[in-house]
C-alpha positions as CSV (number, residue, x, y, z in Angstrom):
1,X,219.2,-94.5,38.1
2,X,222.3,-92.1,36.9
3,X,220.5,-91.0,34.5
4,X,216.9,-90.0,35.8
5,X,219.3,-88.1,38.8
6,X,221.3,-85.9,36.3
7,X,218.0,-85.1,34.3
8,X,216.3,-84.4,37.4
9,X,218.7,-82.2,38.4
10,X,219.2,-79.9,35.7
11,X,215.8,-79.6,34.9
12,X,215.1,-78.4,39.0
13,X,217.7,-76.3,38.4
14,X,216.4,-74.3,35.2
15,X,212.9,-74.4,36.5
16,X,213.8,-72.8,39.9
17,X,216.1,-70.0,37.8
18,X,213.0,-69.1,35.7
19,X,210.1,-69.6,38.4
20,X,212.4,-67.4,40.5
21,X,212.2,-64.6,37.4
22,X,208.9,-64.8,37.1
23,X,207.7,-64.6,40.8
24,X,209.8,-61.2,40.6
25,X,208.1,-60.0,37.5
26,X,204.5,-60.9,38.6
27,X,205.3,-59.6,42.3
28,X,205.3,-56.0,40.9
29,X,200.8,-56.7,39.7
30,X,199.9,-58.3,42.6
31,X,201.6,-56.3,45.0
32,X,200.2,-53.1,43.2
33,X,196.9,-54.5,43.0
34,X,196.9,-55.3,46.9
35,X,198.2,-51.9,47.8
36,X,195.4,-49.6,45.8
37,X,192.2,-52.3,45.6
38,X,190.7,-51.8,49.2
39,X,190.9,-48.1,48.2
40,X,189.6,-48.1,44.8
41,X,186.9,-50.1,46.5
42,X,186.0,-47.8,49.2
43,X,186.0,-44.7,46.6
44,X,183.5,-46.5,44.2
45,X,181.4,-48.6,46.6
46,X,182.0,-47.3,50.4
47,X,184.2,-48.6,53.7
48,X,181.5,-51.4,54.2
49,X,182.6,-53.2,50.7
50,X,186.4,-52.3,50.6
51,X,186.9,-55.6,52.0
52,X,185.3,-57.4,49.4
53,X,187.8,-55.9,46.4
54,X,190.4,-58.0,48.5
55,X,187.7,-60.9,48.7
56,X,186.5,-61.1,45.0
57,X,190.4,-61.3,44.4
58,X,190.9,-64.0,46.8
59,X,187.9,-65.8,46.0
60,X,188.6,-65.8,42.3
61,X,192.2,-67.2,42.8
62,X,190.8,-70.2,44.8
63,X,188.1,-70.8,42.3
64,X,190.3,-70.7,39.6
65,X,192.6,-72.7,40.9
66,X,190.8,-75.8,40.4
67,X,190.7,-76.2,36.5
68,X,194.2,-74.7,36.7
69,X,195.1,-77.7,38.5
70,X,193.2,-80.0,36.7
71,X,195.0,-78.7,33.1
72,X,198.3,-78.7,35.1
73,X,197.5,-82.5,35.9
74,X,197.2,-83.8,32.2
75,X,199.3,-81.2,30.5
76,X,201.9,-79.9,33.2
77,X,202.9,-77.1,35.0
78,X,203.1,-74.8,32.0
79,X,200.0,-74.1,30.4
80,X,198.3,-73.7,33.7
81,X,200.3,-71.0,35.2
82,X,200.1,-69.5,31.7
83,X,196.7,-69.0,31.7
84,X,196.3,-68.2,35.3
85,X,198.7,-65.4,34.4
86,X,196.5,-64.0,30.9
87,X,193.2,-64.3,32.9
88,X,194.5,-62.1,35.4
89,X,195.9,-59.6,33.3
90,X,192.1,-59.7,31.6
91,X,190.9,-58.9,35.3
92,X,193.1,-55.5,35.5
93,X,192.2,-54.4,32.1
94,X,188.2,-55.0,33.8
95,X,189.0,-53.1,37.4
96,X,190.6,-50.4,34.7
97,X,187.8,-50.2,32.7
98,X,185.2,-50.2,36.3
99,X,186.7,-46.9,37.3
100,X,186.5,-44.9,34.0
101,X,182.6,-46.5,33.4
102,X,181.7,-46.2,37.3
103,X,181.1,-49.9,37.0
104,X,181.0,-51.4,40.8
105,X,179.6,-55.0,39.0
106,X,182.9,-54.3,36.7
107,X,185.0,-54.0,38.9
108,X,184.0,-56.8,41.3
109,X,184.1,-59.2,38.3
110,X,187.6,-57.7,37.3
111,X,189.0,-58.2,41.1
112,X,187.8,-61.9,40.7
113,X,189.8,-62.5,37.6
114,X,192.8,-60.5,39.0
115,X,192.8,-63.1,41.3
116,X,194.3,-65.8,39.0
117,X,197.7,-63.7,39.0
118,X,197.9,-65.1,42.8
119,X,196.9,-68.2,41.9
120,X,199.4,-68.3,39.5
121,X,202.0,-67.3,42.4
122,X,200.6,-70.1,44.9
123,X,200.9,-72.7,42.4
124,X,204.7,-72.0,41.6
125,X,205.8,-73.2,45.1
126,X,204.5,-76.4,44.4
127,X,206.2,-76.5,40.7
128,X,209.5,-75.7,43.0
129,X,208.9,-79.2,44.4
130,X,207.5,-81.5,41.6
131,X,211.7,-82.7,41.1
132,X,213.1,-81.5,44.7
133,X,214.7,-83.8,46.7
134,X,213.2,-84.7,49.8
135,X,215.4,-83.3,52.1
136,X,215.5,-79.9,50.5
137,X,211.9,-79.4,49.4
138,X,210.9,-77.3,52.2
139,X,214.4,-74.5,51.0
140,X,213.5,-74.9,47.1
141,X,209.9,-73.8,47.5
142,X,210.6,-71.3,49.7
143,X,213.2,-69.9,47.3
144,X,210.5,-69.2,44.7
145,X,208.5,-67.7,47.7
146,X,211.3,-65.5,48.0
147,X,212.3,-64.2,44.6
148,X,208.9,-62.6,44.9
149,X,210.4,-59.8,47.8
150,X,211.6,-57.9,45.1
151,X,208.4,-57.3,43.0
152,X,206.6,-57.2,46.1
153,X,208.2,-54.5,48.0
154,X,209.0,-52.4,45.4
155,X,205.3,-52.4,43.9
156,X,203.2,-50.7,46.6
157,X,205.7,-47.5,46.4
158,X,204.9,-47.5,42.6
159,X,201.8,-47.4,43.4
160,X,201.6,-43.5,43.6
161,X,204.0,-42.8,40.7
162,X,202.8,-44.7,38.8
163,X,199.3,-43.8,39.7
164,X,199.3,-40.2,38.2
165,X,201.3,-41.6,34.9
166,X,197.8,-42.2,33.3
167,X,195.7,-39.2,35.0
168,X,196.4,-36.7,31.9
169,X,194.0,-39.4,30.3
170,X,191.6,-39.7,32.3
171,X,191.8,-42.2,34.2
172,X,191.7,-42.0,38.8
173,X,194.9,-42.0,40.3
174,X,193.8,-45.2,42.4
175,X,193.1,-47.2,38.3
176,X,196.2,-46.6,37.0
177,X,198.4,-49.0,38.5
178,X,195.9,-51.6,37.2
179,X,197.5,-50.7,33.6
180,X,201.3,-52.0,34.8
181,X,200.0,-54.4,36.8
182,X,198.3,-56.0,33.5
183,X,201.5,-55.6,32.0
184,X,203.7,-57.8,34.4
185,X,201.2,-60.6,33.9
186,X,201.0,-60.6,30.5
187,X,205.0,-60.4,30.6
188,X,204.8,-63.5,33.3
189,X,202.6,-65.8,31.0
190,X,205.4,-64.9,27.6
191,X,208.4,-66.2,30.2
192,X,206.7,-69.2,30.9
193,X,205.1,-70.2,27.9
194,X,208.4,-69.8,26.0
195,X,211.3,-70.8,28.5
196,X,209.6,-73.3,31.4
197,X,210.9,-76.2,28.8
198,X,211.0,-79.1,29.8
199,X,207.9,-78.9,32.1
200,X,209.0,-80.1,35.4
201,X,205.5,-81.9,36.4
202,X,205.9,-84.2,32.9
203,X,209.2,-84.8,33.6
204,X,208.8,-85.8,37.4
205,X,205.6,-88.0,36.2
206,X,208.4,-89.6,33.4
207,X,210.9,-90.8,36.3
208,X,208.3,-91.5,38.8
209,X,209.1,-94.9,37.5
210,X,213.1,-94.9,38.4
211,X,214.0,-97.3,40.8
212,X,214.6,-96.8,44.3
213,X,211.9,-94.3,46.5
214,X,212.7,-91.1,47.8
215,X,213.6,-91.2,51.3
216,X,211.3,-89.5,53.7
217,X,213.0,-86.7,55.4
218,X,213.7,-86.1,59.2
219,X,210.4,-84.5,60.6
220,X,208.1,-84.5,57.4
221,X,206.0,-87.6,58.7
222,X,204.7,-91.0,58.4
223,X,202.2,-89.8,55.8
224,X,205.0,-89.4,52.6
225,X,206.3,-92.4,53.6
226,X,202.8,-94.2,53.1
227,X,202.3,-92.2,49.8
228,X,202.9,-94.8,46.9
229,X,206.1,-94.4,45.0
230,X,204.7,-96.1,42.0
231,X,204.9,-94.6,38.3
232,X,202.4,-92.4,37.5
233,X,200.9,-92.4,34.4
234,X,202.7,-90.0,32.0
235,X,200.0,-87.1,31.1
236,X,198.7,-86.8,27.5
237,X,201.2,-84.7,25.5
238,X,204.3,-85.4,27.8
239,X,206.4,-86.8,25.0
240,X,205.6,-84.4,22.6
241,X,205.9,-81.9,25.4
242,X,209.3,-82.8,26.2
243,X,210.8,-84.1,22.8
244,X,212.1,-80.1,21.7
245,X,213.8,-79.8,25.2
246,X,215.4,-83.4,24.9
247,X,217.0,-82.6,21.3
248,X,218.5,-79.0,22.7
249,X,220.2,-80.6,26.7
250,X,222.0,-83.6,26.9
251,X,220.7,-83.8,30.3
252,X,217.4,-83.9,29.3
253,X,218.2,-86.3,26.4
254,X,218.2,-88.9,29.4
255,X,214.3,-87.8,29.7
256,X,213.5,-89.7,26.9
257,X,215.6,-92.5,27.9
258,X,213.5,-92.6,31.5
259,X,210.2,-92.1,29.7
260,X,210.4,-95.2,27.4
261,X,211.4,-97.4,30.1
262,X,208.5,-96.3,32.2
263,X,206.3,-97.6,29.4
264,X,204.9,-94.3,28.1
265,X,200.9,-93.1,28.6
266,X,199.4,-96.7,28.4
267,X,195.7,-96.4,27.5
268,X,194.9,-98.2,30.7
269,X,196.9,-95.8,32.4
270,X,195.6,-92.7,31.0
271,X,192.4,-93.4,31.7
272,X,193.3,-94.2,35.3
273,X,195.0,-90.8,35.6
274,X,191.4,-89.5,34.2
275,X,189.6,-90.9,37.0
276,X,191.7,-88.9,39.7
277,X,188.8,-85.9,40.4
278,X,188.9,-83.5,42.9
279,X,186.4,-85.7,44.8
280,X,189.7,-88.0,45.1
281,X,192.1,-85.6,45.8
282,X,189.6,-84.2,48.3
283,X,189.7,-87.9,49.8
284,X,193.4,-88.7,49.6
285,X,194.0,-85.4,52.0
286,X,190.9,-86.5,55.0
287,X,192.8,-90.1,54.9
288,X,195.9,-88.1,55.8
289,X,196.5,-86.4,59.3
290,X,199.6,-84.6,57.7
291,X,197.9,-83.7,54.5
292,X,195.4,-81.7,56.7
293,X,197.7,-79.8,58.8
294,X,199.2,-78.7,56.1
295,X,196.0,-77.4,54.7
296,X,194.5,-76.1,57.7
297,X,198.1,-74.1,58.5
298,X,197.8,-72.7,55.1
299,X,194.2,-71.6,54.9
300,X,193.6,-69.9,59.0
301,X,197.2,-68.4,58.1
302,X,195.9,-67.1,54.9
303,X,192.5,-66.0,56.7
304,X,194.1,-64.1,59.3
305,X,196.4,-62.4,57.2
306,X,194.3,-61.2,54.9
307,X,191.7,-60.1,58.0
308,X,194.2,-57.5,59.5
309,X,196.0,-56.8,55.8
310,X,192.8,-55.9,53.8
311,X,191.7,-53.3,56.2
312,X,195.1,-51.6,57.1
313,X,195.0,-49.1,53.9
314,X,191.7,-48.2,55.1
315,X,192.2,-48.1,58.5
316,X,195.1,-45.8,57.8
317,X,193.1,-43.4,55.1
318,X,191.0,-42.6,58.1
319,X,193.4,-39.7,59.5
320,X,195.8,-39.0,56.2
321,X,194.5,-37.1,52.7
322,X,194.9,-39.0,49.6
323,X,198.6,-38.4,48.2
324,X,199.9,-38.9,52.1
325,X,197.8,-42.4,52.4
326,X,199.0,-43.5,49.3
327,X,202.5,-42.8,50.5
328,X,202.4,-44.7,54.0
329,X,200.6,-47.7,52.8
330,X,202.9,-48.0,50.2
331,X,205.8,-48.0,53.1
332,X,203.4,-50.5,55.6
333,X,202.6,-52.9,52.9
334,X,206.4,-53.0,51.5
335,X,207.9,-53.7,54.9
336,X,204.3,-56.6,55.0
337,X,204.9,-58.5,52.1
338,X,209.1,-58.3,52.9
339,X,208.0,-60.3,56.1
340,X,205.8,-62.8,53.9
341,X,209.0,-63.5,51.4
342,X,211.8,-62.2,52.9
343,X,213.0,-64.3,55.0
344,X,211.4,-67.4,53.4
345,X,214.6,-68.9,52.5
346,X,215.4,-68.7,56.4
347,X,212.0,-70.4,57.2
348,X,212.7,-72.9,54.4
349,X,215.4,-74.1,55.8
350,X,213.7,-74.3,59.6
351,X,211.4,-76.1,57.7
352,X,213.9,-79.0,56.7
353,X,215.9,-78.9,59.9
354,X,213.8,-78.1,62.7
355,X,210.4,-80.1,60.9
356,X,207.0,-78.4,59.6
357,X,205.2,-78.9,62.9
358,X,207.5,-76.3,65.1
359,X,207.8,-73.9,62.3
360,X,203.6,-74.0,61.4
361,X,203.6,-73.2,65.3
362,X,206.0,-69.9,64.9
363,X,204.2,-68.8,62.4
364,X,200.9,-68.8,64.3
365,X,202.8,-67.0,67.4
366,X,204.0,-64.4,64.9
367,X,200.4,-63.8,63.7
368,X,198.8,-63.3,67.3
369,X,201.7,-60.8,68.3
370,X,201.1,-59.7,64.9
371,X,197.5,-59.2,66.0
372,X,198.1,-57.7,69.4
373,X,200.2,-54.7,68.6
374,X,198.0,-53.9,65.5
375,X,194.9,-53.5,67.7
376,X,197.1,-51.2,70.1
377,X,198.6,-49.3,67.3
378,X,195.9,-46.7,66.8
379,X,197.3,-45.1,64.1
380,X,200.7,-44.9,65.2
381,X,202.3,-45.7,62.0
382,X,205.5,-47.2,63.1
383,X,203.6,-49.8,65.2
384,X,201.6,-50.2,62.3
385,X,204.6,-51.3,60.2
386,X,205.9,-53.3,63.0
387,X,202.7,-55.0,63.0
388,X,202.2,-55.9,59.7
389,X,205.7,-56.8,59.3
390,X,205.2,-59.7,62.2
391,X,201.8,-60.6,60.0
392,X,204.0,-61.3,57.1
393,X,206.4,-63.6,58.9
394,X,203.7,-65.2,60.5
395,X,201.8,-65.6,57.3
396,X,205.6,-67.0,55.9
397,X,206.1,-69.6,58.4
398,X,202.3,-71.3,58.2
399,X,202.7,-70.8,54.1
400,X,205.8,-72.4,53.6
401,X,205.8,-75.1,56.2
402,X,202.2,-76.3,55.2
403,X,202.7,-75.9,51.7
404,X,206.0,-78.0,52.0
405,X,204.1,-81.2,54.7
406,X,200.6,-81.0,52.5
407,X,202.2,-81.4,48.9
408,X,204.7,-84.5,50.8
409,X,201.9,-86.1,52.4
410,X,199.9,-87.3,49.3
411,X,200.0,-89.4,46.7
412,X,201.6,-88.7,43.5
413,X,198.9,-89.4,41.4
414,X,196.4,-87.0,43.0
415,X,199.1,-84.5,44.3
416,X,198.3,-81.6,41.5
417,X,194.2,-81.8,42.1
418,X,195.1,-81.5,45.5
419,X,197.0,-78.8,45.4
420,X,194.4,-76.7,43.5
421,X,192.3,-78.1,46.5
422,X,194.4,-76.5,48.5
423,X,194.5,-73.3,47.0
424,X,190.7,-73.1,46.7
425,X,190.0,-73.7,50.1
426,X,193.1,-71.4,50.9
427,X,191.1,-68.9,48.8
428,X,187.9,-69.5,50.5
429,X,189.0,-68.5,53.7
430,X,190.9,-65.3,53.2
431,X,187.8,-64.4,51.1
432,X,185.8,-65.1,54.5
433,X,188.0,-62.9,56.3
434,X,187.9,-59.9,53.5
435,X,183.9,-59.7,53.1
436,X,184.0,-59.9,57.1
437,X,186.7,-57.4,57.6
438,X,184.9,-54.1,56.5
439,X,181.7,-54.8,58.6
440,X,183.9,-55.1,61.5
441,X,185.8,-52.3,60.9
442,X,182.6,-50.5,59.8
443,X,180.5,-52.2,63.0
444,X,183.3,-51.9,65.2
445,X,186.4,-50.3,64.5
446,X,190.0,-52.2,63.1
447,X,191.1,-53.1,67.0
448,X,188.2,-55.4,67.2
449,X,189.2,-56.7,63.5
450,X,192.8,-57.6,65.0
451,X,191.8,-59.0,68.0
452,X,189.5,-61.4,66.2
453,X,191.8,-62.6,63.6
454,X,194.1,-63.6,66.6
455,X,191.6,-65.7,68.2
456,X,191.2,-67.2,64.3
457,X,194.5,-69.5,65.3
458,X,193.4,-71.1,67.8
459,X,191.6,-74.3,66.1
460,X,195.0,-74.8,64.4
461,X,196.7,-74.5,67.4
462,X,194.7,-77.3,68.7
463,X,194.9,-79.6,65.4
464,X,198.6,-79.0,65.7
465,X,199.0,-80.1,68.9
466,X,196.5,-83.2,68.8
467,X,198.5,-86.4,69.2
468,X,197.4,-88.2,66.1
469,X,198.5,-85.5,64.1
470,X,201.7,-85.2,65.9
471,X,202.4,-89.4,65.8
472,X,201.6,-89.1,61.7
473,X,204.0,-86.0,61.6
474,X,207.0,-87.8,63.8
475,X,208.6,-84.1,64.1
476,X,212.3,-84.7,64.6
477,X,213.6,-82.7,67.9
């Protein structure tokens, strides 16, 4: 039992240092793609369609989320955030390439496989939480959450710099940051393909079989405690997987020790592990009342964010010429996406003490005052920032306390499909909300668009607050 705690341990502790790294790295893309796409949209294809650059990206992250997940559950954590990370960088060399051809099929196709860099982001938070301890889970993810501020604010305002850096060639101001962005995921997929060793999904599916289950923690539910604690079948390749690291770290020496007494991949058990499909993932989270909170927080959060979020650049590029709207969305969106991870550490830690129910609610009252004074703003642009700001925290608070009670609430074996699950239907919505966006905006103007993502919150308001959910959950006062 000493053992598989120490190698647990150190192993959390290196993967959260280099997750942490890479979060900041990749921030830089995804926040540059977010800050330009809606107006490299509108330029190629009209104010109609600039919602669906943001959708394309949101639907391919979901989609591809799926075999991520599915890779990540027989090989680990590693090769599927890799390849998230090299297929987005293939879909910013694609939106590149759109705007010097004048491609508008190129460059719908190249948001969609820019979308795997945030899928690559999404499934991190859950790689924070493969070795956590219970009581700390909901503080480690968010930490990873966090680390992305950094990238994040910083890579709107280098939007415009960085913008006009590739002009003398030419390619539009709006394309350029497609270049770096390409760069800081190829960069992200190097980091973790070489240093996220051993992988922290083989090694918490090697000491599954330790004696003694994890205690459930105050607030998180009924549902984990129900979750079997059994040994999961080791995944293909974990030993050899694991065997470099375990020669290099004594700590992780003990790995090897925790892996042969848990029997190793059994043929038997490797072809149950096989027969875990998304159809039973998909199953594991309707048998769970907590499992689908968690979902639903994350997905109407998502949707509602990405509703008001999408159409702010536009909204603002209404009354400002080019270089001017480049500069204040860059200052909106940083002071945005510093609400989403800013303060995630803060909500992290609501999330232990206070319990996921309470802090999914927060977040949804954040999102409708978010909601409100964006659809008074006009385009008052510190009301706008104060706005999107309160989006951001909102957005935080159902993100990390859902991510935190869904990935608790399910059972081992399944947990990784159902995550990608998670992040597909995740995807889905905010991909709803970003076609929808610019024909409301275009039908009837970006107040209507807030008011409406507002009312969005109200069927999780209600599951929240239904008392079967609430007696599964057992939210500590």
């Amino acid at each position: 039992m000493t053992s598989a705690v120490a190698v647990r341990s150190a192993v959390q502790v290196r993967t959260i240092r280099l997750l942490m790294l890479v979060e900041v790295v990749s921030g830089l893309g995804v926040a540059m793609g977010i800050s330009v796409g809606a107006l490299l949209t509108r330029a190629m294809a009209g104010t109609a369609l600039s919602g669906a650059a943001q959708s394309a990206a949101v639907v391919g992250g979901g989609v591809l989320a799926v075999p991520a997940a599915a890779l990540m559950s027989r090989y680990g954590r590693r090769p599927g955030l890799a390849l998230c990370y090299l297929t987005g960088a293939v879909g910013g060399v694609a939106v590149l390439a759109s705007a010097l051809l004048d491609s508008i099929p190129l460059l719908f196709v190249g948001f969609f496989l820019f979308g795997a860099g945030s899928t690559a982001k999404l499934q991190a938070r859950y790689a924070a939480t493969d070795l956590a301890e219970p009581h700390r889970r909901g503080r480690q993810l968010s930490l990873v959450v966090w680390s992305t501020t950094l990238g994040a604010v910083v890579g709107p305002n280098l939007a415009s710099p960085l913008g006009g850096v590739l002009s003398p060639y030419g390619v539009p101001e709006l394309a350029g940051p497609f270049a770096f962005a390409t760069a800081s995921f190829l960069l992200s997929a190097l980091l973790l393909t070489f240093f996220l060793r051993p992988d922290p999904l083989l090694t918490a599916q090697a000491l599954a079989g330790a004696p003694g289950p994890d205690p459930v923690p105050a607030g998180a539910g009924t549902a984990a405690a129900a979750a079997p604690t059994a040994a999961a079948p080791t995944a293909p390749g974990a030993a050899a997987a694991t065997a470099p690291a375990a020669r290099t770290a004594p700590a992780v020496a003990t790995l090897a020790v925790a892996t042969a007494s848990a029997g190793g991949p059994a043929p038997a058990a490797a072809g149950a592990a096989q027969r875990h499909t998304l159809g039973s993932a998909a199953r594991a989270v309707l048998a769970s009342p907590a499992a689908r909170l968690g979902m639903a927080a994350m997905a109407l959060g998502h949707l509602v964010m990405v509703a008001v979020m999408a159409m702010t650049p536009v909204h603002i590029g209404e009354t400002h010429s080019a270089p001017d709207t480049l500069r204040i969305v860059g200052f909106v969106l940083s002071a945005h996406v510093a609400g989403m991870y800013g303060l995630s550490p803060v909500v992290g830690w609501l999330t232990d003490r206070a319990g996921r129910v309470p802090v999914i609610l927060g977040g949804v009252a954040l999102l409708i005052a978010a909601c409100a004074v964006a659809a008074t703003a006009g385009h008052d642009t510190a009301l706008l920032t104060t706005a999107l700001l309160m989006l951001g925290l909102g957005w935080s608070g159902t993100m990390v306390a859902g991510s935190t009670l869904f990935t608790e609430s399910l059972p081992t074996a399944v947990k990784a499909r159902a995550q990608g699950l998670s992040d597909l239907v995740t995807g889905l919505a905010g991909a709803s909300a970003g076609v929808l966006s610019g024909i409301v905006v275009e039908l009837a103007g970006y107040a209507v668009l807030a008011v409406l993502a507002g009312l969005a919150t109200i069927p999780l308001i209600a599951l929240a607050l239904r008392p079967s959910t609430l007696a599964a959950v057992k939210v500590a006062d």
